[in-house]
N, C-alpha and C positions, 0 to 999 in steps of 0.2 A: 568257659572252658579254657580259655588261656591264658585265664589265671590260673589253673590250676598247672599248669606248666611254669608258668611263671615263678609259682612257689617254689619251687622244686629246682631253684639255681640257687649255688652253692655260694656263701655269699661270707667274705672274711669276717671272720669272728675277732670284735675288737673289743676288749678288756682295758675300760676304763680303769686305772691305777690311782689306788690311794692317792690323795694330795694329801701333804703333810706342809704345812703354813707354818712357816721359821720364825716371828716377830723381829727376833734379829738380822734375818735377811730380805732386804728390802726391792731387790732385784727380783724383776714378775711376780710382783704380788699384784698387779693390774691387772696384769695376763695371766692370772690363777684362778682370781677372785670372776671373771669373766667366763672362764671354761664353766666355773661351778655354774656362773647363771644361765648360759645359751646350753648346756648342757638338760638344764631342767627344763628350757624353753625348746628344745630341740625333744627330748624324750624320743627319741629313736621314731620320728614318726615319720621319716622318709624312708627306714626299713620297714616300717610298718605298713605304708602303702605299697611298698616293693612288695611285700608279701601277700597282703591282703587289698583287691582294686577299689579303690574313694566309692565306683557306683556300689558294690555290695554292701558298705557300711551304711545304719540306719539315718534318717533324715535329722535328727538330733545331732547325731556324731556326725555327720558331713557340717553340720552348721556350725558346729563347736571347731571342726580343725578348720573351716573357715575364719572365721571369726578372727581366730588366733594371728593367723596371715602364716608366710612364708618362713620357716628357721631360717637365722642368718650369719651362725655359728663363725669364730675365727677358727680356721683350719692350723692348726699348726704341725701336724704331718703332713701336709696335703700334697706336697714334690718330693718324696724320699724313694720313690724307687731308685734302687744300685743302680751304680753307671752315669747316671744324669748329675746336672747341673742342680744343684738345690736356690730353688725363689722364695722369699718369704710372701706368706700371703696378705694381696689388698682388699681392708674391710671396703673400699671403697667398688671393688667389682659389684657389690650388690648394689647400689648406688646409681650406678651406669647401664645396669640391666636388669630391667625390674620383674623378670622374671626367674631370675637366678637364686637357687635357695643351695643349703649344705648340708651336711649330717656330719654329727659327730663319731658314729659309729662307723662308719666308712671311709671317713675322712676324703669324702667327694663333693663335688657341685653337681646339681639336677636343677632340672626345668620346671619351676613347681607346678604352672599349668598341665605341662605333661604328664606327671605325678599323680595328678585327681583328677585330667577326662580323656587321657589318652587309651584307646583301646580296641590300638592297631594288632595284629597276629606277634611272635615273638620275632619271626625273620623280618617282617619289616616293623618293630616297634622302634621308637625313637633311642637313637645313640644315648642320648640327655634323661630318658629314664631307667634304662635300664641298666648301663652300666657308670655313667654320671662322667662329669670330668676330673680325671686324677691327677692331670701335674697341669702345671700352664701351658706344656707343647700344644697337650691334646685339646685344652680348652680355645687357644687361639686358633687352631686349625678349623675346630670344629661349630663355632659361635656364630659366624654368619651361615657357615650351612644348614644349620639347626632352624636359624630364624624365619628361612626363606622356606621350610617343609612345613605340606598342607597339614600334616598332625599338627604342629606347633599351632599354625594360624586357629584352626578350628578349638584346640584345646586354649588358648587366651579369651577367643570370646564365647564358650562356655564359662570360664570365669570369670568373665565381665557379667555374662547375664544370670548367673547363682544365685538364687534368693528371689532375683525380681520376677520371675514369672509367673511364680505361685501369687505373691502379694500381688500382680496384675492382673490373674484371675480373678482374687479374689473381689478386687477393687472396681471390679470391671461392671456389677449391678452397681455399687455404690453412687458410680460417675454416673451410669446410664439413668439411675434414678433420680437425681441432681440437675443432671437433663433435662429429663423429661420436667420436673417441677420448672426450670430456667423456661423452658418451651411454653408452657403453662403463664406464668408468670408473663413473660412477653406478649403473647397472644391477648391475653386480658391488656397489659397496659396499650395496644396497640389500637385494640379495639374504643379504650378509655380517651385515646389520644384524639381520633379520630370524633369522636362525640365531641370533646373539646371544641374542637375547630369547626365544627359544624354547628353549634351552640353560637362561635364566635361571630361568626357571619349573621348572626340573629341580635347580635349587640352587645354579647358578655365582653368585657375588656380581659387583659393578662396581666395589668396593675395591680401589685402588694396590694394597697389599700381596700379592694373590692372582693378579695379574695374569700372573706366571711359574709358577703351582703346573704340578706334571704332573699333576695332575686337571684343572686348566682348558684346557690344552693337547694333551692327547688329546682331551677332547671335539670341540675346534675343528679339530683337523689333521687335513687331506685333506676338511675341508668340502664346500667349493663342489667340488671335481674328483670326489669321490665322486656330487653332486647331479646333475652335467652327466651321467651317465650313463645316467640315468631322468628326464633330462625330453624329455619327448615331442616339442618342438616345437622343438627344439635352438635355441632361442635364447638361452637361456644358453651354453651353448659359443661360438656366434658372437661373444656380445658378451667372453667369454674370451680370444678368441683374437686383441679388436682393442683389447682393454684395456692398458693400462700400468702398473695398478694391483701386481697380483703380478710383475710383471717390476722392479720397482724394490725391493720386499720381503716375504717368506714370507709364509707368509698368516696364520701363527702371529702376525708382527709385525704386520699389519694387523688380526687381531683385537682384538688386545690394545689397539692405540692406538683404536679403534670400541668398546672400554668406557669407555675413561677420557669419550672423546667422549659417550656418552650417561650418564655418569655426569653430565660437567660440564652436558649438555639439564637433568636432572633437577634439579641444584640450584639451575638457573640458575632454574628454574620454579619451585621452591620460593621461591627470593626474591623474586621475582616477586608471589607468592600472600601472601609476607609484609608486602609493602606497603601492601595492601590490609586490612591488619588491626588492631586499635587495642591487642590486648594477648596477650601470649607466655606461657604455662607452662612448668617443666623441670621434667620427673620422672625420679631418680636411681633406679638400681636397679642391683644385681649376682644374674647367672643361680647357678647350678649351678655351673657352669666359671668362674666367677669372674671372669666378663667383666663391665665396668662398662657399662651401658647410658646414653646422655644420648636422652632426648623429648622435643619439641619438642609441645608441644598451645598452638592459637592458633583464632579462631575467620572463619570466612567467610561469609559469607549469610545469621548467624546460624545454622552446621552449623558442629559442632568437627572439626577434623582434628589430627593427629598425626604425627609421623613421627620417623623413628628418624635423630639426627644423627650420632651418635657410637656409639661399640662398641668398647672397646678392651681389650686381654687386661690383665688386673688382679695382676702376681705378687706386688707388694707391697701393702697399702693406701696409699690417700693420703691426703696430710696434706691440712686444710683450706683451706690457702692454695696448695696442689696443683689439688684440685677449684674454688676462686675461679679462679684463671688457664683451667682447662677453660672453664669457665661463660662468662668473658669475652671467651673466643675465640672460641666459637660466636658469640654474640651479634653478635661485631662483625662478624665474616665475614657473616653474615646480614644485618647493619645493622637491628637490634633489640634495641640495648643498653639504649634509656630506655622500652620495650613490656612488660618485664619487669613480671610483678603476684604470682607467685606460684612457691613451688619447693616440692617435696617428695623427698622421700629415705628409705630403707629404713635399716633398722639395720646391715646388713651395711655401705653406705658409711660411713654418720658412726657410729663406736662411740659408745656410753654412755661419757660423760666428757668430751668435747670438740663436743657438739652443741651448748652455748648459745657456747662458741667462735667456730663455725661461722656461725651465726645471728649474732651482734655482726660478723663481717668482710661477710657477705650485706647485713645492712642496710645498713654503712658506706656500699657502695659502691654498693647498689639500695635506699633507701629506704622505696619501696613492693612491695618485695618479700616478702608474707608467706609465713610458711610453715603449709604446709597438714599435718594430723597423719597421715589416714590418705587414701592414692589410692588407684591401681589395684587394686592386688594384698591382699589378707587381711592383717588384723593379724597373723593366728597366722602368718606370713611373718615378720612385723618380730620377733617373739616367739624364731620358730624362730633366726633369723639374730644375735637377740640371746644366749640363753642358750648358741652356739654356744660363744663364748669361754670356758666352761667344760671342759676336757677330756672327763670324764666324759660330757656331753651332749653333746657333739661326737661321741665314739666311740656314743655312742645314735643318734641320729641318721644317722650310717655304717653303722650295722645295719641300721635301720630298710629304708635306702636297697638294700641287699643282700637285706636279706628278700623286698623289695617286685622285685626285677628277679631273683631266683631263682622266684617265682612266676609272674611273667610271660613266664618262657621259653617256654613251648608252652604249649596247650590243654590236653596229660596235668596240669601241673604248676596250672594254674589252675584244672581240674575238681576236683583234689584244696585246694586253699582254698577255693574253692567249697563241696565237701561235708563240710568239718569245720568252719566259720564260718557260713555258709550266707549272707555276702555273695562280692559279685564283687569282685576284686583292685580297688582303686582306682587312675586314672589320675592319672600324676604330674604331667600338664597344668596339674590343677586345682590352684589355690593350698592348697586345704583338702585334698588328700590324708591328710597326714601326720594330720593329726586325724580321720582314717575310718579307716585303716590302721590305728592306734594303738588305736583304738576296738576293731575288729575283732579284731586280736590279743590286746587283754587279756581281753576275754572269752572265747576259745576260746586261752587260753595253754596250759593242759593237754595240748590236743588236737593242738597245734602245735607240742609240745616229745615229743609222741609220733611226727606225720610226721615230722621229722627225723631220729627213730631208725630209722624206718623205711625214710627216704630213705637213710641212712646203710649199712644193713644188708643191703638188698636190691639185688642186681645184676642181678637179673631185670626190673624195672621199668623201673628208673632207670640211665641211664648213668654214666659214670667222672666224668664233667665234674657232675653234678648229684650225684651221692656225697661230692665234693672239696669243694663249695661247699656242702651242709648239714652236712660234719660240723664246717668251722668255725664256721657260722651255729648249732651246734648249743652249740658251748661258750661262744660269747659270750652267746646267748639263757638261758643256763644260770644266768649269772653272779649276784651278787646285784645290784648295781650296776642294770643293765639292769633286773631285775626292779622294782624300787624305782621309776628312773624312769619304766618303764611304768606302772605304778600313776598315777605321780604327774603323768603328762602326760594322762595317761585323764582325772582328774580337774580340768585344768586347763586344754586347750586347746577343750574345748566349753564352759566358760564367756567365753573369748576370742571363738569364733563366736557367742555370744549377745548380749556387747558388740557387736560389729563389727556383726551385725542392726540393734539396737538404733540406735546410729550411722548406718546407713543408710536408715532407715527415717525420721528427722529430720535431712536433715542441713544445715537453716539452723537448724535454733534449739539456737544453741551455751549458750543456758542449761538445758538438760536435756543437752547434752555432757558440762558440768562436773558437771554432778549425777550423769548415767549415768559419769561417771570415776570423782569419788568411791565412788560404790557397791561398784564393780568392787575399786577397790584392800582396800577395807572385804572380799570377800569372798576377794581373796588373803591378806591379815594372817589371817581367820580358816582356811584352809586352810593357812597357813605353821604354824599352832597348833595344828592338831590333827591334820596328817598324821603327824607325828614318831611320836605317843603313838597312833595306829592300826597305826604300821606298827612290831611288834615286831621289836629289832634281833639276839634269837636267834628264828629262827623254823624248824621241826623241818617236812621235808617230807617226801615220802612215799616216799623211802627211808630216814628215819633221817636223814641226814647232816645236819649245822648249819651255816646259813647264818651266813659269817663275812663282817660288807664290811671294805674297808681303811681302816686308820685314821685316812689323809686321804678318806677319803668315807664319813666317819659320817653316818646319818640324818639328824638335827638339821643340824647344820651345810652337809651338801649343800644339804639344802633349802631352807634359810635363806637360803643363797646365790642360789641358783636365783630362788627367787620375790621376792628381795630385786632382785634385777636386775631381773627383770619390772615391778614397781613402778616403780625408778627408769625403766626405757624409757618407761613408757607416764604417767608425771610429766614427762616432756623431753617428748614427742610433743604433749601438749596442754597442755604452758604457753604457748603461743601464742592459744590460741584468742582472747582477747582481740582480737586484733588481726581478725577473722573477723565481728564483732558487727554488720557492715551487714546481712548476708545476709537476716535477716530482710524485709528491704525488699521484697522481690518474693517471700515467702512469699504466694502467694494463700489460703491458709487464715487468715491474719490480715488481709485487710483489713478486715472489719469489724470489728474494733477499730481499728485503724490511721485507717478510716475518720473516727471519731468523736475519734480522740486522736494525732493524727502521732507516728509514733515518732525526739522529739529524738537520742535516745541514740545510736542504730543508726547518724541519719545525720549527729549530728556524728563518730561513727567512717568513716565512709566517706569527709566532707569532709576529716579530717586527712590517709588515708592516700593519697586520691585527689583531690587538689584541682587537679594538674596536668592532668588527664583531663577532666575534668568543667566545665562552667561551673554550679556549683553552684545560685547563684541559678533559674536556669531547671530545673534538674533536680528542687529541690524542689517548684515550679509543676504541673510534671510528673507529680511521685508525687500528687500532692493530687486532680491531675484522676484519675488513676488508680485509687486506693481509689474514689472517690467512681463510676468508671463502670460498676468491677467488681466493684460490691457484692454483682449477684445472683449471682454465680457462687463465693459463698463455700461456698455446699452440697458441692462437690467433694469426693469424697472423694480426696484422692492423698496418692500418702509424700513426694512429693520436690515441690518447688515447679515447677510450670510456668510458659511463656512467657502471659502475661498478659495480653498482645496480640495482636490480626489485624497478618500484615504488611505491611497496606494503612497501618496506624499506626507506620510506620518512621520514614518522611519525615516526621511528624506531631509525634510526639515520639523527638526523635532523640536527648536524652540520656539517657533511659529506654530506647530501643533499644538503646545504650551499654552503659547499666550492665548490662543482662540479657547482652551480650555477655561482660561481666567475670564473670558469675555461670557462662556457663556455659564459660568459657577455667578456670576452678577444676578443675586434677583429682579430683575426688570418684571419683570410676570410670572408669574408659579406654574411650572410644569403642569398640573392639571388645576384640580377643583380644590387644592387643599385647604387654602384661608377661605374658599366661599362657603366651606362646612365651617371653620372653625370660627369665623367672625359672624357668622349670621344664624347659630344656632339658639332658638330659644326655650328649647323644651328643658324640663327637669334638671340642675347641676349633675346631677350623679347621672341619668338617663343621658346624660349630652356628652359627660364625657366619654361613658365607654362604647357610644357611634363614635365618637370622634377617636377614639385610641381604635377602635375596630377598622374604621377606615382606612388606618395609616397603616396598620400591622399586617393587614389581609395583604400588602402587595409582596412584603417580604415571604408572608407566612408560604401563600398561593407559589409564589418559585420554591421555596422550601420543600415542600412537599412533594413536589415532582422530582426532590433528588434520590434517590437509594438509600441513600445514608441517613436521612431524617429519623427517624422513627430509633434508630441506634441512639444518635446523640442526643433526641430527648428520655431517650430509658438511661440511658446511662448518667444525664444531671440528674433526673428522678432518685438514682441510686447512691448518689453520693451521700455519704453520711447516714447511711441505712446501713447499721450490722445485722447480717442475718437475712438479710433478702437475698434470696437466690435469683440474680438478673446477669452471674456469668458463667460460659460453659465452659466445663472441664475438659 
């Protein structure tokens, strides 16, 4: 209705006049050729809305004079009222205010928002549409008051929001459908996830390599469609049946890509966790199956952690510039190449002969990389795996391993060890087996070469399959060979556990190391010299017959061999210790001495090997205040040196905080059970490794999952490089 008032003002009638184009007159022919075009691009269509209101024109024609945008015609009458001052006009006013449009026919400026939603009464419609601005007085007066009026405000963001509201209707099932399938889709992989990790905990590994086994792949198949059967509130099925998830691939294939996904959470966290940390250990090991083990132990909050990076089947050994390149792959992929402080290795990795090799290319390349002689697992491990390389004790050892799993078959066959030794089978878990076992059997050998004749003879007891296995167990036990080394391991691997004690029981002060080494080696020479001359090499047993050994495994010479090895191992193992000489430093059983007399020695070894770490100066500051504060707590009795500080004294002294972090990143001993799984496993290669990847995985996994965010970041590695999977909301 107020337009139709509006029509009805009387509005100058302006007659555009022939232009007639001179060629010869080159004077505004810019400014001619101009008019003609804003002229055709103006078409009167700000009289046109003057006349007729933008809401009444159809939705076509509102989109079409949108479209076009704003006329921006140059006014060249635009200040000629008599009397006044004449301005030429600036095209640059449109420029400066983006709501400003003109007409040719009027020869005015208008508010173009006000032009197509203003649609206030005539007394209060805006100055800016309905009569526009005629000379620059009126426009400069009138510009900022115009700006500031709620028509104005309300009529720009109706032009901002023009178009969009209908396409966000319309768009608005589109999303919500999109949705809804996103909802769908998550739901399933959620549920998928969850199977996962609970499969895991039953032994499935997250290793590339296992990812096609048909043991991973019958656990997984027919999953979710077997679940949707029993669940009660059938909303798994529903979200089934609007997912797109399994309709684009098997669900065998969707498993499989949802480990690699929480495999990649898992390491992605681990490095994460490794940034946060100021130094890394590697501990080398090979199990049973002759899988190479890499550990990772580094430490966090002052709490060491661990975890298993590597695991790989071992057919041949490697050479040492083999294991350098493993070592330095880890590292880098982690981006903890220059965090390195310490490495340790079993004898089965680096043989006797090539381990100061090995060490000279470690240093090369890690400088403060010492090596540590004995970690996780029992010397008499490093001993066993050492003397391996002899035949003869290799095939002991294979018996051993036989004796001890024909014992362990059933309760019948272990009640009977039982009651002829009168201990229990020992488990091969434990690193020290073989030295209880050994023990056990040479004492009751008599008694143990009579079951087997027994196991042998009797078919009433014992089955076909325990007859087969003791009567070869029967001739090898028989042999002289075996006999000889049982004796000679009887007597030699419990003074190895008495070392190893002893070692453990001090194990910063590397000057009773050396001294408890020497001793040690001192009491194999004297056992290398008198076993020979104990053990006669005709020896008449109680049937008459004469023990003959073979001529390459003469007494003397075996032995000699044997414990000659042993020697050399445990010479290679702790000619390092030198480099180890800080440790003392946060022995709290020595500060008082310490107290009274700084120990220089200790910490110019710690400055040489650690001066990148450490800002030295302050760190000795630090030890100074340290003896001197915990002097009264030198009465302690402990073996191993404790954290010496509250860690309210973190912040306090932080490179004292530091250095205890490097003391306890040292494998000395393994945070839990890790090498007792990984070195004593004997079941199936493939079966063994993924307990053993299951083992290490579950602790990360187990905190993982209690975060909020999990289940996000493995749908979303899931999703990567997936076109067309709907896994995000719009």
């Amino acid at each position: 209705m107020n337009h139709n008032k509006e029509s009805k003002i009387i509005k100058p009638e302006v007659i555009m006049p022939d232009i007639i184009i001179d060629e010869d007159e080159e004077d505004g022919d810019n400014e001619v050729e101009h008019l003609k075009q804003t002229s055709k691009l103006c078409n009167c269509i700000i009289d046109e809305l003057r006349n007729k209101p933008f809401s009444s024109c159809s939705p076509s024609r509102q989109a079409q004079i949108i479209s076009k945008g704003r006329p921006t015609p140059i006014l060249t009458n635009f200040n000629n009222k008599p009397g006044q001052k004449k301005y030429s006009f600036q095209s640059s006013w449109y420029d400066k205010n983006l709501w400003l449009c003109g007409c040719l026919t009027t020869q005015g400026m208008y508010c173009w928002p006000c032009i197509l939603f203003c649609n206030s009464p005539k007394n209060q419609l805006s100055h800016a549409k309905s009569h526009g601005f005629s000379g620059i007085r009126n426009y400069s007066l009138m510009k900022k008051r115009h700006e500031n009026t709620r028509e104005h405000l309300y009529s720009t963001i109706q032009l901002a929001k023009f178009g969009k509201q209908t396409r966000t209707i319309i768009s608005t099932d589109e999303i919500e459908k999109h949705n809804d399938i996103v909802r769908s889709n998550c739901y399933i992989l959620t549920h998928m996830i969850d199977s996962i990790c609970c499969l895991k905990l039953q032994g499935n590994d997250l290793s590339e390599q296992n990812n096609h086994s048909i043991t991973s792949n019958g656990n997984r198949e027919n999953n979710i469609s077997t679940y949707t059967q029993f669940n009660p509130d059938k909303v798994l099925v529903y979200h089934l049946k609007r997912s797109s998830i399994l309709k684009q691939a098997t669900e065998v294939e969707v498993s499989t890509d949802l480990k690699l996904a929480i495999s990649r959470v898992i390491n992605e966290n681990i490095k994460t966790e490794l940034q946060m940390c100021h130094f890394v250990s590697i501990i080398l090991s090979k199990n049973n199956s002759r899988q190479l083990c890499l550990v990772l132990r580094f430490v966090i909050q002052h709490k060491v952690q661990e975890w298993l990076i590597e695991l790989q089947e071992d057919t041949v050994d490697f050479t040492p510039n083999e294991l350098l390149g493993l070592i330095y792959r880890t590292l880098k992929d982690l981006d903890c190449v220059e965090k390195l402080i310490c490495l340790t290795y079993d004898g089965a990795v680096i043989k006797s002969g090539i381990h100061e090799n090995f060490q000279k290319l470690i240093r090369r390349k890690y400088p403060c990389a010492v090596f540590l002689p004995c970690h996780a697992h029992q010397l008499s491990w490093i001993i066993q795996q050492c003397v391996s390389t002899i035949r003869p004790c290799r095939d002991f050892l294979e018996t051993c391993s036989q004796l001890v799993a024909l014992f362990s078959t059933s309760s019948t066959h272990s009640t009977a060890f039982l009651n002829i030794t009168g201990e229990v089978i020992p488990n091969t878990s434990h690193p020290a087996w073989l030295s209880q076992f050994i023990s056990h059997v040479h004492n009751a050998r008599t008694s143990i070469t009579t079951l087997l004749y027994d196991m042998t003879d009797s078919d009433v007891m014992w089955d076909l399959h325990t007859r087969t296995m003791a009567r070869g167990l029967l001739v090898a036990f028989e042999e002289d060979v075996f006999q000889l080394l049982l004796s000679l391991f009887a007597q030699l691997l419990p003074q190895v556990l008495m070392f190893q004690d002893d070692l453990d029981r001090n194990i910063s002060d590397m000057a009773f190391w050396m001294k408890r080494r020497d001793e040690f080696i001192i009491t194999l020479t004297e056992l290398q010299d008198t076993f020979s001359e104990d053990w006669p090499e005709q020896e008449v047993p109680p049937g008459g017959k004469c023990l003959k050994l073979d001529p390459d495994s003469n007494v003397a010479t075996l032995t000699h061999d044997i414990l000659n090895l042993v020697m050399q191992c445990v010479r290679e193992r702790f000619s390092h210790v030198k480099d180890l000489a800080f440790l003392p430093l946060l022995d709290i059983r020595l500060f008082p001495s310490m107290s009274n007399k700084f120990p220089d020695k200790a910490y110019s070894q710690l400055a040489r090997n650690y001066e990148d770490y450490f800002v030295i100066p302050d760190l000795k500051t630090e030890l100074l205040v340290m003896y001197d504060e915990c002097y009264p707590l030198h009465g302690k009795n402990t073996s191993t040196p404790e954290n010496p500080f509250t860690p309210d004294m973190y912040d306090t002294l932080p490179q004292l905080s530091k250095l205890y972090e490097l003391f306890l990143c040292l494998p000395w001993r393994s945070k839990g059970s890790i090498l007792d799984l990984l070195l004593n496993t004997s079941t199936i290669r493939c079966e063994s490794q993924q307990v053993v990847l299951c083992s290490f995985e579950n602790q990360m996994l187990n905190k993982l999952t209690r975060h909020p965010t999990f289940y996000d970041q493995v749908i979303a590695r899931y999703g990567e490089g997936k076109e067309g999977l709907e896994l995000d909301y719009r």
